[in-house]
C-alpha positions, 0 to 999 in steps of 0.5 A: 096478861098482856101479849106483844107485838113481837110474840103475836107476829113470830106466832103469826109467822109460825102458823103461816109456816105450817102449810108448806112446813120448811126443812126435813119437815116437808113431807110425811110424818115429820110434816104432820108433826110439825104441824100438830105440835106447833098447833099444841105449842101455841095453845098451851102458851095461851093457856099460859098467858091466862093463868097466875105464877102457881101454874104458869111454868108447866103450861109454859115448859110444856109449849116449849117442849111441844114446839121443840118436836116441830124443831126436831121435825125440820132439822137437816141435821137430825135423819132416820127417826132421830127427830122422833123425840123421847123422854125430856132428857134433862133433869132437875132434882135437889129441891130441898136446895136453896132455890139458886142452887139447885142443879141440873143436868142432861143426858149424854150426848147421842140420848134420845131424850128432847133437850139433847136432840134439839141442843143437837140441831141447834148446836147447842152443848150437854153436860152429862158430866156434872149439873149445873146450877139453877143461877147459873143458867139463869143468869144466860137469859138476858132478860134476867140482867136486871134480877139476879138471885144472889149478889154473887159474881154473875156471868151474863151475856155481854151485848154486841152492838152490831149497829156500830160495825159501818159499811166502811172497808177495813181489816178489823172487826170493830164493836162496842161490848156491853154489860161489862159488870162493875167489879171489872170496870171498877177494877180498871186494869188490862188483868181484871178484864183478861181474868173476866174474859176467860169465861168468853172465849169468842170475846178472848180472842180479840186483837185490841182495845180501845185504852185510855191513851196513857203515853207514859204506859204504852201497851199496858194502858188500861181498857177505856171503859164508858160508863151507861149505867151505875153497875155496867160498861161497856168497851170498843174491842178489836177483832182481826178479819180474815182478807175480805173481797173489798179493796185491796183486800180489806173485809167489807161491812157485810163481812164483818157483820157475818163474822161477828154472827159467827161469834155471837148468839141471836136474841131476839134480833140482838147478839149476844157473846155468851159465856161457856159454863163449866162442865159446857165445852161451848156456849150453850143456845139462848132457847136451850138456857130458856128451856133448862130454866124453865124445866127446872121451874115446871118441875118446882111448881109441879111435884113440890107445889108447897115449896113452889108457893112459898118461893112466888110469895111477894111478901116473903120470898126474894125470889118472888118478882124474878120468877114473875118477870121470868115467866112474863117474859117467856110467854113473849120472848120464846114465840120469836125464839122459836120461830128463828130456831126453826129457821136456824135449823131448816136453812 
């Protein structure tokens, strides 16, 4: 398959790393890990990239999995031998299960296990209390917008438009939000949205909105959504900042912009607000939503291959073209994901 340029650059800037490694990763053998793993990483995603869907999600988990040991190798904030990972430390079972329905869960918090020491570094969450479902992990992928897996109310992520923020100075923190669904938009009322955002806490914190300047409704005039595609909106919110060094105290542009990153996720150079899934206390990292899904595929295509053929069979399954898109996509999006989670964790 056909490999972009984005993934063959991250890639590039990964082996360009490995002489000078950064972080905890410097010296020693974290230094020597980091280097052979990522090494093995990337060999086993052109591995990927050479095999058809019955195989693919394997050598794609398992290069995930090795360049989360060069993640754990430069992470600051994983000392003594806690970057020295163990075990996978997620599980998925229930493959007797509709295909979106089965759930996934992780080990405890402080588990040595490879998702939660790496969910640790990226200051992502676990859930040891509860699994949770396939579809819902799956919908935190933005490149799985266009391919749900049912036609039941999803929780996506909702784009930032961070080009929109501008250099003027000013006390608010103002972006259009996108990917709003249409069950909201359709619903056109303050309470549809309030009801919707609950699931966005970063989002539900805002100042105001941008309203339909109805006069005759005053504060209850309803959201002003514009309207980019048959089945998603999008809408100007408001946020307060905090007293800026600008004029008179107003926040500059720079500022606005870093607080906006404080609220949002990096996605391949985009930001995203993300939902929080129930039982997560907090959004969980966009590698790590990559990294369950991808688990829970590996296991599939691995220990139920007959199941696992059945659900890639374009002529019977539903489920088919998502998977494929799924993993095409993995093979060029998670080079740049790991490439910044590596910065993300070593500055």
């Amino acid at each position: 398959m056909h490999i972009d340029l984005d993934a063959a650059q991250a890639w590039e800037r990964l082996r360009a790393s490995r002489w000078n490694p950064p972080g905890r990763a410097d010296t020693g053998s974290r230094q020597k890990t980091y280097a052979a793993a990522l090494e093995q990483s990337e060999q086993t995603f052109q591995a990927a990239a050479a095999v058809g869907t019955a195989t693919r999600p394997m050598q794609v988990f398992y290069g995930l999995s090795q360049a989360g040991r060069a993640i754990a190798a430069a992470a600051w904030t994983l000392k003594g031998e806690d970057w020295n990972l163990t075990s996978h430390g997620i599980k998925a079972n229930g493959f007797h299960l509709p295909f979106p329905d089965i759930p996934i869960s992780t080990d405890q918090h402080g588990a040595r296990g490879s998702f939660v020491r790496v969910s640790e570094a990226l200051d992502s969450p676990v859930w040891e209390k509860g699994p949770v479902r396939l579809e819902d992990v799956w919908d935190l992928l933005p490149p799985n917008l266009r391919y749900p897996l049912t036609t039941r109310d999803r929780l996506t992520p909702l784009f930032a438009d961070e080009g929109g923020i501008g250099a003027h100075e000013h006390s608010l923190l103002s972006i259009s939000v996108c990917h709003i669904p249409a069950r909201v938009v359709n619903a056109g009322t303050r309470q549809a949205l309030a009801d919707f955002l609950t699931s966005y806490p970063a989002v539900a914190q805002h100042e105001s909105y941008v309203t339909t300047g109805a006069l005759s409704l005053g504060s209850e005039a309803p959201p002003d959504y514009g309207i980019y595609n048959r089945d998603r909106g999008e809408l100007t919110i408001n946020w307060q900042m905090p007293p800026g060094s600008g004029f008179d105290g107003m926040a500059t542009g720079d500022e606005r912009l870093a607080h906006l990153r404080s609220m949002t996720r990096n996605y391949r150079g985009d930001r995203y607000f993300l939902p929080v899934l129930p039982p997560m206390e907090r959004e969980l990292h966009p590698l790590m939503a990559w990294w369950a899904v991808l688990y829970a595929l590996s296991m599939l295509s691995r220990y139920q291959p007959a199941k696992w053929g059945s659900l890639i069979n374009v002529d019977s399954s539903q489920y088919a073209v998502p998977i494929e898109r799924l993993l095409e996509r993995a093979i060029n999006h998670l080079p740049v994901l790991i490439a910044d989670a590596i910065t993300e964790v070593s500055t």
